[in-house]
ZADO-1210 file (C-alpha; in nm, 4 decimals, padded with zeros to 6 digits):
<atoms>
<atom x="-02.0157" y="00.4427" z="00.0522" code="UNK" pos="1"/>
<atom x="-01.7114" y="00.2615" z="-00.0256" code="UNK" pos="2"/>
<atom x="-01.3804" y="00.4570" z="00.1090" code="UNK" pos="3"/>
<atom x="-01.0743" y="00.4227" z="00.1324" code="UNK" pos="4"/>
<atom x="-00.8360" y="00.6803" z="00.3151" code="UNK" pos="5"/>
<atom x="-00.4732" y="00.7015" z="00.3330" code="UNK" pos="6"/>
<atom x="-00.2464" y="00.8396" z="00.6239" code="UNK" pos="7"/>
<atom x="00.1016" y="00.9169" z="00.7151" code="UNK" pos="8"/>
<atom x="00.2624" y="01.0578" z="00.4453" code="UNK" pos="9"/>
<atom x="00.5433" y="01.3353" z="00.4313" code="UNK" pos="10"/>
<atom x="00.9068" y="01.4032" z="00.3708" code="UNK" pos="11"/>
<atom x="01.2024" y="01.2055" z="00.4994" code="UNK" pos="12"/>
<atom x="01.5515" y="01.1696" z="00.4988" code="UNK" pos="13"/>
<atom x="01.7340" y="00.8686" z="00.2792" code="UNK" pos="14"/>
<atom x="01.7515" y="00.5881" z="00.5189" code="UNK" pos="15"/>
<atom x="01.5007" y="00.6914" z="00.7252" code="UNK" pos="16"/>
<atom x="01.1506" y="00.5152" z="00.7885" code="UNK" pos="17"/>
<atom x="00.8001" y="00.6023" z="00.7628" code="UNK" pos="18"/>
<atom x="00.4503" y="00.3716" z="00.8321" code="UNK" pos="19"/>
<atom x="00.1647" y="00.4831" z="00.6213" code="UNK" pos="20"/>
<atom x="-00.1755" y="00.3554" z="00.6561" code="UNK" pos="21"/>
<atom x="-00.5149" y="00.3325" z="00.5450" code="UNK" pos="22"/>
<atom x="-00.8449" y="00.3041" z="00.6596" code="UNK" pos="23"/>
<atom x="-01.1288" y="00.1485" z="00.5210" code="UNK" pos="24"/>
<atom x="-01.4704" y="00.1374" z="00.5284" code="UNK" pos="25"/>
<atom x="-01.7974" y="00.0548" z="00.3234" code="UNK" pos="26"/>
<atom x="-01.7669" y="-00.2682" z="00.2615" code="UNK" pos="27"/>
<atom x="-01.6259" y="-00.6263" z="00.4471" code="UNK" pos="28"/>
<atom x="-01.3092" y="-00.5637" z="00.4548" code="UNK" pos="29"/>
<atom x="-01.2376" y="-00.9417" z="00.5652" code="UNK" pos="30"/>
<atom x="-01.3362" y="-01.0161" z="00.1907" code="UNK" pos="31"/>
<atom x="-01.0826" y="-00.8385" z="-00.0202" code="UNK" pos="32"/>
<atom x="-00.6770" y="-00.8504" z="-00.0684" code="UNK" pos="33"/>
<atom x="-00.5135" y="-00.5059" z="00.0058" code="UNK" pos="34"/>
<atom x="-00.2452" y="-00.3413" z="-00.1730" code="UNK" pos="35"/>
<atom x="-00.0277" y="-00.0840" z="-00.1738" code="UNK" pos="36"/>
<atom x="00.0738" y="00.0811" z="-00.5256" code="UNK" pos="37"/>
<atom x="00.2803" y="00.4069" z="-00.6066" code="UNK" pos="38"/>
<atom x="00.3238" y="00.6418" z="-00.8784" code="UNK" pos="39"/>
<atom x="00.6359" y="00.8383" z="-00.9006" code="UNK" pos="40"/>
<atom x="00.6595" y="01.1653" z="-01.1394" code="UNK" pos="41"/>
<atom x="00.6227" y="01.0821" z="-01.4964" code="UNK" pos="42"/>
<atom x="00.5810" y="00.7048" z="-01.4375" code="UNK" pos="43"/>
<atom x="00.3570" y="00.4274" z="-01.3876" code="UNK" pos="44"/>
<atom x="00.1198" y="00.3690" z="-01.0913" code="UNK" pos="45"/>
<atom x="00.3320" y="00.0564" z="-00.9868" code="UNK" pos="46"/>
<atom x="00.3020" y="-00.2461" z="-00.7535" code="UNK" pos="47"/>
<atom x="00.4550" y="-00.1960" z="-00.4276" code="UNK" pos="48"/>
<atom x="00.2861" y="-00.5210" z="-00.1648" code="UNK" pos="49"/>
<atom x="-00.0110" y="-00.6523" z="-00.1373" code="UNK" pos="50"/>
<atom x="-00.1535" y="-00.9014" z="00.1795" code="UNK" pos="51"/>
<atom x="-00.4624" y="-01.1277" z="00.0731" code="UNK" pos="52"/>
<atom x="-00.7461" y="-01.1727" z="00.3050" code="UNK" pos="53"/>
<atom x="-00.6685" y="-01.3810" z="00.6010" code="UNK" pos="54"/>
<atom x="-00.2800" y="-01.2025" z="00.6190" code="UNK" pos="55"/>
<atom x="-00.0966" y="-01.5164" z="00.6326" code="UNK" pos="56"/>
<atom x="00.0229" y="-01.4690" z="00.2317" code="UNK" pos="57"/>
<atom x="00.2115" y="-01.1392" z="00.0966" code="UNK" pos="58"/>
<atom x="00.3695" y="-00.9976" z="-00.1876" code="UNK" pos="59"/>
<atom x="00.6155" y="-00.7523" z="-00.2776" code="UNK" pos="60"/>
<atom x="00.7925" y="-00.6095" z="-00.5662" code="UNK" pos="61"/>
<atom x="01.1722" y="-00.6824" z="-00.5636" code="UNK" pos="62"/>
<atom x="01.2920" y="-00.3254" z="-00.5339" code="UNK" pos="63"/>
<atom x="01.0899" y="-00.2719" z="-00.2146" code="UNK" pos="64"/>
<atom x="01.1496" y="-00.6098" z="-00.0491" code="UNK" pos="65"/>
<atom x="01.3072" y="-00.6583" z="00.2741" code="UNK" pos="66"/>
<atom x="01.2937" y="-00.2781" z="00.3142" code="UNK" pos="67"/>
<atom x="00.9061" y="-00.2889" z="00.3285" code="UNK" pos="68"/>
<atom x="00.6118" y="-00.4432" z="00.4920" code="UNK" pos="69"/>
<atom x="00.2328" y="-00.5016" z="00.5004" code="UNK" pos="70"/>
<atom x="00.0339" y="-00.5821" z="00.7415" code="UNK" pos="71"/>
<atom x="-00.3668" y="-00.5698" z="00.8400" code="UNK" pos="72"/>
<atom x="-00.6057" y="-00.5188" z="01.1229" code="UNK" pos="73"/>
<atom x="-00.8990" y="-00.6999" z="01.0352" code="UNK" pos="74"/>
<atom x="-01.0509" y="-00.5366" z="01.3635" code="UNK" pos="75"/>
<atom x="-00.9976" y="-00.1899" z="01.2715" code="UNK" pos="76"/>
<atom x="-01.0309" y="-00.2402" z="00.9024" code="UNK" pos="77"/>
<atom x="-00.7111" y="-00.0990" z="00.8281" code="UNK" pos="78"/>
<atom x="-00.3589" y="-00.1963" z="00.6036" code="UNK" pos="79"/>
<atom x="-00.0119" y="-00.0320" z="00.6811" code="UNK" pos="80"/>
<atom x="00.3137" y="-00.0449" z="00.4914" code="UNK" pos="81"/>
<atom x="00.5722" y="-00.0093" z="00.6831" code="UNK" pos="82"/>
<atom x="00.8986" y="00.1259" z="00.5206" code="UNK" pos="83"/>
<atom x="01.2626" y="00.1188" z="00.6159" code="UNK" pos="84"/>
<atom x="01.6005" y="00.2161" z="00.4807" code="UNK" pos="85"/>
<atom x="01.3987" y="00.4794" z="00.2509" code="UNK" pos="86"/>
<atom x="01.5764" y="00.5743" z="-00.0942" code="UNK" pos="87"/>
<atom x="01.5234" y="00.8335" z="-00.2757" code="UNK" pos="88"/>
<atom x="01.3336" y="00.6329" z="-00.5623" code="UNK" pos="89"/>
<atom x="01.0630" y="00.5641" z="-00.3410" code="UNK" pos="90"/>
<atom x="00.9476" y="00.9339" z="-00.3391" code="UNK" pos="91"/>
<atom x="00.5627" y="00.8805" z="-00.5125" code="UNK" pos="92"/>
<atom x="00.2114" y="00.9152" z="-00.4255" code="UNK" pos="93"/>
<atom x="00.1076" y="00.5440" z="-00.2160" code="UNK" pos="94"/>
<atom x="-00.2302" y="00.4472" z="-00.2920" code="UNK" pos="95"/>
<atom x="-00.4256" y="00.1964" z="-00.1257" code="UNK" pos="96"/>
<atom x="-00.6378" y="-00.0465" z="-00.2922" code="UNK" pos="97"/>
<atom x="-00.8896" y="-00.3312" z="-00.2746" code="UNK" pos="98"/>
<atom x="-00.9492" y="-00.6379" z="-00.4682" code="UNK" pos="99"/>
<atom x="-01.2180" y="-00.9434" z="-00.4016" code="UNK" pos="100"/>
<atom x="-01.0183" y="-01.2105" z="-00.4662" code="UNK" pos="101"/>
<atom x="-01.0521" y="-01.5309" z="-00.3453" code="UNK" pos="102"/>
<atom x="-00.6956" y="-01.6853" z="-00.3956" code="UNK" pos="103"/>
<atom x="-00.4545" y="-01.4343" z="-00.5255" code="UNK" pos="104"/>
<atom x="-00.2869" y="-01.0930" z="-00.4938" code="UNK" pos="105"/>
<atom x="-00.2462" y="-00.9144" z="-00.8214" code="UNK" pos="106"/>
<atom x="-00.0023" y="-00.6745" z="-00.8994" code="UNK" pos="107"/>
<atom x="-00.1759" y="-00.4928" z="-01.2074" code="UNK" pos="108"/>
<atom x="-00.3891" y="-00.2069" z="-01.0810" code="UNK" pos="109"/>
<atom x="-00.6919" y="-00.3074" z="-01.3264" code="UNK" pos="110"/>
<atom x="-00.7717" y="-00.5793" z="-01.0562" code="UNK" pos="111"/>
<atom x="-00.8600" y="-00.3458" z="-00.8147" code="UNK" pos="112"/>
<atom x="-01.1755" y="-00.2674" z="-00.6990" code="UNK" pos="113"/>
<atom x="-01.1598" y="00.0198" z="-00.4858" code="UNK" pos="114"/>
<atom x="-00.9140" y="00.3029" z="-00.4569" code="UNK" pos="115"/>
<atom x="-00.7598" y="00.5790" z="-00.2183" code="UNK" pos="116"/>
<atom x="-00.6968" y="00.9099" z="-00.2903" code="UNK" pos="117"/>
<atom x="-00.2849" y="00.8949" z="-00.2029" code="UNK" pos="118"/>
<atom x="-00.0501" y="00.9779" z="00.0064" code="UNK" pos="119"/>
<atom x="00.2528" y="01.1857" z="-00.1195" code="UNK" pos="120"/>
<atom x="00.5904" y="01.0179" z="00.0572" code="UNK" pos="121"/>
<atom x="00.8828" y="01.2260" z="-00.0385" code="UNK" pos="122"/>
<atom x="01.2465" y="01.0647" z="00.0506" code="UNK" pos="123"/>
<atom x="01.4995" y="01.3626" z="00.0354" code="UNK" pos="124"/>
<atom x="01.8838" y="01.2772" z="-00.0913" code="UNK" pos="125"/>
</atoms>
């Protein structure tokens, strides 16, 4: 079955870094754009990157670029975000997701196919 499992989590200083990653498996991976969302206390499961399938185009949302980024391993079947120059308002629960798409990376959740169960990343002031 279809899975999708996240990695790497855990508490950090401000300013520090952390890589999480995720690991997929049950179906071609080579076919969908990845993503990386997050959902903070009492908010919104949000947007964070996404990479589409070859991993020549990404995305990012403003308040994470430059301090973050995607990448995939088509061979392993895996996505990693890696962050830098952590903030506090990053602490949330990363989720990993997967979308067949053909041409674009979308940055509403309802697009995605396939889900992770989250990773908590905590960024301590």
């Amino acid at each position: 079955q279809v899975q999708l499992v996240e990695s790497g989590g855990g508490l950090v200083p401000a300013g520090g870094s952390l890589r999480i990653s995720c690991a997929a498996s049950g179906f071609t991976f080579s076919d969908y754009a990845m993503a990386w969302f997050r959902q903070g206390p009492g908010k919104e499961r949000e947007f964070v990157a996404g990479i589409n399938r070859s991993g020549a185009g990404t995305l990012y949302a403003d308040s994470v670029k430059g301090r973050f980024t995607i990448s995939r391993d088509s061979d392993k079947s895996m996505v990693s975000l890696q962050m830098v120059s952590l903030k506090p308002e990053d602490t949330a629960v990363y989720y990993c997701a997967a979308d067949r798409t053909i041409v674009a990376i979308f940055t509403r959740p309802m697009e995605y196919d396939y889900w992770g169960q989250g990773t908590q990343v905590t960024v301590s002031s």
